[in-house]
N, C-alpha and C positions, 0 to 999 in steps of 0.2 A: 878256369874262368867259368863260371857257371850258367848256362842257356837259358835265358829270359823267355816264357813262356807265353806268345801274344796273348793267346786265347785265355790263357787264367789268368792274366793281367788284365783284359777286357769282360771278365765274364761278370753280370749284372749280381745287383746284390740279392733280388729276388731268385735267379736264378739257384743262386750258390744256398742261399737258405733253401729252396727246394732239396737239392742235393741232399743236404745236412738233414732232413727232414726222413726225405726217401731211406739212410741209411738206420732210421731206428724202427726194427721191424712191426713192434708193440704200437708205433705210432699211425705205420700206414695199413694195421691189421682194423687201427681204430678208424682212419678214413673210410677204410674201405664199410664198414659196418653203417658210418653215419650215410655215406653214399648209397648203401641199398634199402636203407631204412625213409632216403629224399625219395628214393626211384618209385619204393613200393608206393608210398603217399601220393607220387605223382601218378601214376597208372590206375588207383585203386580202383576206377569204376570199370577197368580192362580185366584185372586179375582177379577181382571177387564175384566167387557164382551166385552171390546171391544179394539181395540189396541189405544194407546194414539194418532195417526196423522191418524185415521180412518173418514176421511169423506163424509158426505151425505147429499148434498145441500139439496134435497127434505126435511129435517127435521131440519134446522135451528133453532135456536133459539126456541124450544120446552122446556115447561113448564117440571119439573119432573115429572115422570109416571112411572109404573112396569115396562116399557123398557128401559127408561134413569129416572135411580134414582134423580140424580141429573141435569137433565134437557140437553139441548144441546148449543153448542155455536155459532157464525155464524156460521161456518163452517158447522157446523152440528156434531160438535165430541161429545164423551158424554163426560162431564164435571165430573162424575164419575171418569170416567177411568184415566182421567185427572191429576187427585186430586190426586188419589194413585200413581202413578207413581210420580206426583212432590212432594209425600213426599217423596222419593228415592235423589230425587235433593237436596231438601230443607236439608237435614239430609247428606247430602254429604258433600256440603257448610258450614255447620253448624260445625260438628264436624273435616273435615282438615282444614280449614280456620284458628279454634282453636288452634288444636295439631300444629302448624307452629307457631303462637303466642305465645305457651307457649313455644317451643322449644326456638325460640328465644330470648323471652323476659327474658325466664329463665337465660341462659347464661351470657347476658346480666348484665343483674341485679346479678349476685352473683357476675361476675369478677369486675363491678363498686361497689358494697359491700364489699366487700373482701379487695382490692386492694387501692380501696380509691386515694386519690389525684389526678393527671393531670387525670388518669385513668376515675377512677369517673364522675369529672367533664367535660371531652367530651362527657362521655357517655350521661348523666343527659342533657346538654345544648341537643344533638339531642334527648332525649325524651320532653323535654319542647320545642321543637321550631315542633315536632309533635300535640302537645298536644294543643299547639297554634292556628290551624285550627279546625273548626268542622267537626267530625269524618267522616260525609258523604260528606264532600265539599271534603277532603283529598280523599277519598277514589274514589269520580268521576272524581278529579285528577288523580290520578291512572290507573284508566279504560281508562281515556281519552289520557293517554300517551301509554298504552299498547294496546290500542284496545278491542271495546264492543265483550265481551264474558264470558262464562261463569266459566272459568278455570282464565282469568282477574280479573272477579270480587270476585273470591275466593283469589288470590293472593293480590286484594286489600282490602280484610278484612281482610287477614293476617299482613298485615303490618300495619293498623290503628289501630289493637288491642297490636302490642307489646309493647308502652309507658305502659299499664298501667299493665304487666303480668313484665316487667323492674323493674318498681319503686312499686310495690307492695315487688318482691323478695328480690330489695336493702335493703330498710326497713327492711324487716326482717332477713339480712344477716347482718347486722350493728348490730343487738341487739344480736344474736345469736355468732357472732364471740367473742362478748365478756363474753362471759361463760367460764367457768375453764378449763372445759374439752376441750375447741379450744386451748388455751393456755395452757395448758400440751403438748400436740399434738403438737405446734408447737416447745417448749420448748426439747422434745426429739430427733427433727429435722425432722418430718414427710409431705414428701412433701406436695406442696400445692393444687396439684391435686389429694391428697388421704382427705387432711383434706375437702376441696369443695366438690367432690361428693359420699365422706362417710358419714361427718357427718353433715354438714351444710348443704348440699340440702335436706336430708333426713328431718331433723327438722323444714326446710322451706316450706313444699310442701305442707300442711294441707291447708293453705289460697289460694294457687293456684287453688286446686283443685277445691273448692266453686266458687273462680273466674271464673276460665273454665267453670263449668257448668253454670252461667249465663250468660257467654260469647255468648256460645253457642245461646241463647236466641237474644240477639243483633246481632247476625251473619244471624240466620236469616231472622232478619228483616230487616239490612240491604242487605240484599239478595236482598228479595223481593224489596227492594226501586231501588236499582240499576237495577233490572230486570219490574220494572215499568215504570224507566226514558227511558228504551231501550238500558242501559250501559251493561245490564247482560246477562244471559240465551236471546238467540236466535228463532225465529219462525224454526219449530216448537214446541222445548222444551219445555214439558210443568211444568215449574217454575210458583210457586203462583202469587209471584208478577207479573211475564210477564202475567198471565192471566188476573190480574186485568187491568193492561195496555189495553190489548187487547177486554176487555169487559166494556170499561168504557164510549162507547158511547152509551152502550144500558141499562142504569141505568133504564131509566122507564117503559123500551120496557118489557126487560126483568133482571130483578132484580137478579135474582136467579146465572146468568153468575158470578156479584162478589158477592155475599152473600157466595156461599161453599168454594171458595177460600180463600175470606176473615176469614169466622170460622175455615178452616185449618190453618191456621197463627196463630190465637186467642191463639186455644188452644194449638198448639206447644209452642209457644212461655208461655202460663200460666205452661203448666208441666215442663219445664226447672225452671223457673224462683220460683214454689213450690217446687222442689226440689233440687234447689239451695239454698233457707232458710233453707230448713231442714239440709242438709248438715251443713251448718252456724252455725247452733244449735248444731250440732255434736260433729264441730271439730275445733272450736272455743274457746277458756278457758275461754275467757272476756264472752262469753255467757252461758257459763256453767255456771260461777260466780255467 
């Protein structure tokens, strides 16, 4: 007869998704990167010696050394100081750009889910005539009708990310509406703004969230690309990509200008992106299977 196990009988579902989390290594090598990446943004007026628009012509372009770790830029700012403060930026851009995506896209996608007909089908033709552009030509459209800035170019990752946070929720508001439990629910007469976001968004949100967090991931790189073209973040701001921008005539001079900016990118963009698979692995069924 086999021993019934209280505790893994009671144990929560978030719980157990932790667990299941914790065991893929790639996954918590990726939290761990996005968490020292919050930590440095959040400290950075503790950890950097120097102020981010600090400069000192006499030390231009300076190799790193125990004074500037990460060397200097024309300016002479230290590239350091630089790098920590635009993970504050980067991780700004990164995460509202998102949350504006999913808000809307959410909406979006359950009332064309749900609702179905003319409804639907307006909604769906303007996510497919979005979808229709590449994401970054749309998006320096955007900048280029709002004006290059930095608050611009988060509003224009916001809006090139909604097609796909739209037609991810439809999808699974189509398959989800037609469970028993929606149909009793509607059968009893229970409006349709209680049945949307009591039970059908709740049941829907597992695949957004994955989404999001690799959103996140593409948000900012196209940051940095729009703050490269000179669409984004402004002098002095110091944004990765505008760094890159700003150090790309001294590739041979001095190397080092985009090499830390560019490893800052790397690896933001690698820990989102690990720990958006792991997520994946989570809270996914088809991948449980």
């Amino acid at each position: 007869m086999r021993t019934v196990n209280v505790e893994e009988e009671l144990t929560p579902p978030w719980k157990e998704a932790w667990q299941s989390f914790c065991k893929n290594r790639l996954a918590v090598i990726g939290l761990g990167i996005v968490i020292f990446f919050i930590i440095i943004a959040i400290i950075a007026p503790v950890i950097a010696p120097y102020g981010y628009q600090d400069q000192e012509l006499a030390k231009r372009l300076l190799g790193p050394s125990s004074e500037h770790w990460f060397g200097t830029d024309d300016f002479g700012r230290d590239i350091f100081s630089r790098i920590v403060y635009g993970a504050r930026i980067s991780l700004w851009v990164g995460f509202f750009s998102v949350l504006g995506s999913v808000i809307l896209g959410t909406l979006l996608g359950i009332v064309a889910g749900y609702y179905g007909r003319w409804v639907d089908a307006i909604i769906s033709r303007c996510f497919d005539i979005m979808l229709a552009f590449p994401s970054i030509l749309l998006a320096i459209a955007v900048v280029a009708i709002l004006g290059p800035s930095l608050q611009n170019a988060l509003i224009a990752i916001a809006v090139i990310n909604i097609p796909n946070f739209g037609r991810l929720v439809r999808s699974k508001v189509l398959s989800v509406k037609q469970e028993e439990y929606i149909m009793a629910a509607r059968a009893v007469g229970m409006k349709d703004s209680r049945i949307l976001f009591r039970h059908i968004l709740p049941n829907s949100i597992s695949p957004v969230i994955v989404q999001a967090t690799l959103a996140i991931a593409t948000a900012i790189i196209e940051a940095a690309a729009l703050g490269f073209l000179g669409l984004g973040a402004q002098a002095p701001t110091p944004e990765w990509g505008k760094m890159l921008a700003d150090s790309k005539e001294y590739l041979v001079q001095a190397p080092w200008t985009l090499f830390f900016p560019g490893i800052a990118i790397m690896l933001t963009v690698l820990g989102f992106n690990l720990m958006g698979d792991g997520l994946r692995d989570v809270l996914d069924p088809k991948m449980k299977q």
